[in-house]
C-alpha positions in Angstrom: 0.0 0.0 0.0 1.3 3.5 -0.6 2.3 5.7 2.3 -0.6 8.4 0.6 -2.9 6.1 1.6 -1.6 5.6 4.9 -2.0 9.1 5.8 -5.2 9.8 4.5 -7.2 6.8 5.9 -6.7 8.7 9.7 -7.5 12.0 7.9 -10.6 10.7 6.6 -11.4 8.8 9.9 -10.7 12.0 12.3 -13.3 13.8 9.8 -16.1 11.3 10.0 -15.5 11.4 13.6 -15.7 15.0 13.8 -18.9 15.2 11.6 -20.9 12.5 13.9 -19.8 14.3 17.1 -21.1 17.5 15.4 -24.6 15.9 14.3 -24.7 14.4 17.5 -24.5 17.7 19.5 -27.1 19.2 17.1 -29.3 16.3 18.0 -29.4 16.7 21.6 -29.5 20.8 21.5 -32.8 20.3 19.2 -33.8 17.8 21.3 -33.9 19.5 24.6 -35.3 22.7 22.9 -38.5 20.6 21.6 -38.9 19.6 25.0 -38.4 22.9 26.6 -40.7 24.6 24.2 -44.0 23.2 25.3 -43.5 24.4 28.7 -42.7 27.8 27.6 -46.1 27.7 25.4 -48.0 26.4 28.6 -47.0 29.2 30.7 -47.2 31.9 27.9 -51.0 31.1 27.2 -51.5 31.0 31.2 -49.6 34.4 31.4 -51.9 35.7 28.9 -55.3 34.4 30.4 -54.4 35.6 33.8 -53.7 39.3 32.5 -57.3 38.6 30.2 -58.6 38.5 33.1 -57.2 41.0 35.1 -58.0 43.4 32.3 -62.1 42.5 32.4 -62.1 42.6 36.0 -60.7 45.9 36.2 -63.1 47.2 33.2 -66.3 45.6 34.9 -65.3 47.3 38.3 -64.8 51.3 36.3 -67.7 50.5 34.0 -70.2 49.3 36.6 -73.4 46.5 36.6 -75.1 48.0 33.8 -72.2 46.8 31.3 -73.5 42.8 32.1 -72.1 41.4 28.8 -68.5 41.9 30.1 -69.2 39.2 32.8 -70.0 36.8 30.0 -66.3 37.5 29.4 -65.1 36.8 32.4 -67.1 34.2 33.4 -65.4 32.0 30.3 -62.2 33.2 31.7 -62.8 31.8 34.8 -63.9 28.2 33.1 -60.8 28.3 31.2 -58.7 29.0 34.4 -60.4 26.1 35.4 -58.8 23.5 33.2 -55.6 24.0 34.5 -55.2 26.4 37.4 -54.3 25.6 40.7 -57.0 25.8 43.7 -54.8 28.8 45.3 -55.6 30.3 42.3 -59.4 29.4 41.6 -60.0 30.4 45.2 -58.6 33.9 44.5 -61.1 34.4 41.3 -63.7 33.2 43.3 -63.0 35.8 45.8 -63.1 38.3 43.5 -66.1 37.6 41.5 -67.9 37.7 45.1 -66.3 40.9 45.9 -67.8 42.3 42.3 -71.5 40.6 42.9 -71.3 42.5 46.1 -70.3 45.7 45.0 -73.0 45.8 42.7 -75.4 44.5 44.9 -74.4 47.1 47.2 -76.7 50.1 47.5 -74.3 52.8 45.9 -73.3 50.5 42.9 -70.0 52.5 43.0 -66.9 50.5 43.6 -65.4 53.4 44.5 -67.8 53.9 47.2 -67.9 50.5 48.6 -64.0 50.8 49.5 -64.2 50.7 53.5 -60.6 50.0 54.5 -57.4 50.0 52.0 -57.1 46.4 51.5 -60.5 46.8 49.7 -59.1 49.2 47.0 -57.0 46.3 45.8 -59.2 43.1 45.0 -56.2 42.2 42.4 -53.8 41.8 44.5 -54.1 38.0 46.1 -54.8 36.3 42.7 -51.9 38.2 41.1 -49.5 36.8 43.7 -51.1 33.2 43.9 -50.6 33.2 39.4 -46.8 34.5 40.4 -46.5 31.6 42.8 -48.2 29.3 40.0 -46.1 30.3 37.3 -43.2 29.9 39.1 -43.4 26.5 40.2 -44.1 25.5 36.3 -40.8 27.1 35.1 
C-alpha cells in the first residue's frame, strides 16, 4: 500500500469522527429545545389568560353592573382558568367575583364607594400573587 494512503485513511477517519460528534451535539441541542418549548407555550398562554382576566375585571369594576355582557367574558375566563389552574388560584377568582357581585349588589353600585378599608381598594392583588407563585413552580 502507498504511504498516501496511509496518511489519508486517519485524515478521513478524524473527519467522519468529527462530523458524527457534530450531528450528534445538534441532536441533543434540538432535542432538549422541543422539550423545553411546550413548557414555555404552557406558561405563555396562562400568562396571557391571567392578564385577560385581570384586564375584564378591572373594566367591569370602572364601567359598573349596567355593562352585564363583560361578565359573560369573564365568566369564560374563569372556566378556562379552570382546566388547569391551581386551587390557590381558583380560590382567588372566586374571591373576587364575590367581591364584584357584592359591589353591585351594594346600594351605591360604585366601587369606589364600597371601599371601607385600604385592603378593599386592591381586589387584584391576592390572585396576582397566587398566578406568580403558580407560574413559578411551572418554570
Amino acid at each position: 500500500m502507498d504511504t498516501a494512503y496511509i496518511s489519508a485513511f486517519p485524515a478521513l477517519g478524524g473527519s467522519a469522527v468529527g462530523a458524527f460528534a457534530s450531528l450528534t451535539t445538534t441532536w441533543l441541542t434540538l432535542n432538549s429545545q422541543e422539550r423545553a418549548n411546550p413548557a414555555a407555550g404552557v406558561v405563555t398562554r396562562r400568562e396571557n389568560l391571567y392578564g385577560e382576566f385581570i384586564e375584564e375585571v378591572a373594566n367591569a369594576l370602572a364601567d359598573g353592573p349596567e355593562d352585564a355582557p363583560k361578565f359573560v367574558h369573564i365568566y369564560a375566563l374563569i372556566t378556562k382558568m379552570r382546566l388547569f389552574a391551581s386551587r390557590d388560584v381558583l380560590a382567588e377568582v372566586e374571591g373576587i367575583m364575590l367581591k364584584i357581585v357584592q359591589t353591585y349588589d351594594s346600594p351605591e353600585k360604585d366601587f369606589q364607594r364600597s371601599i371601607r378599608r385600604p385592603s378593599d381598594m386592591d381586589i387584584l392583588r391576592a390572585f396576582g400573587e397566587a398566578c406568580r407563585r403558580e407560574l413559578k413552580v411551572n418554570l
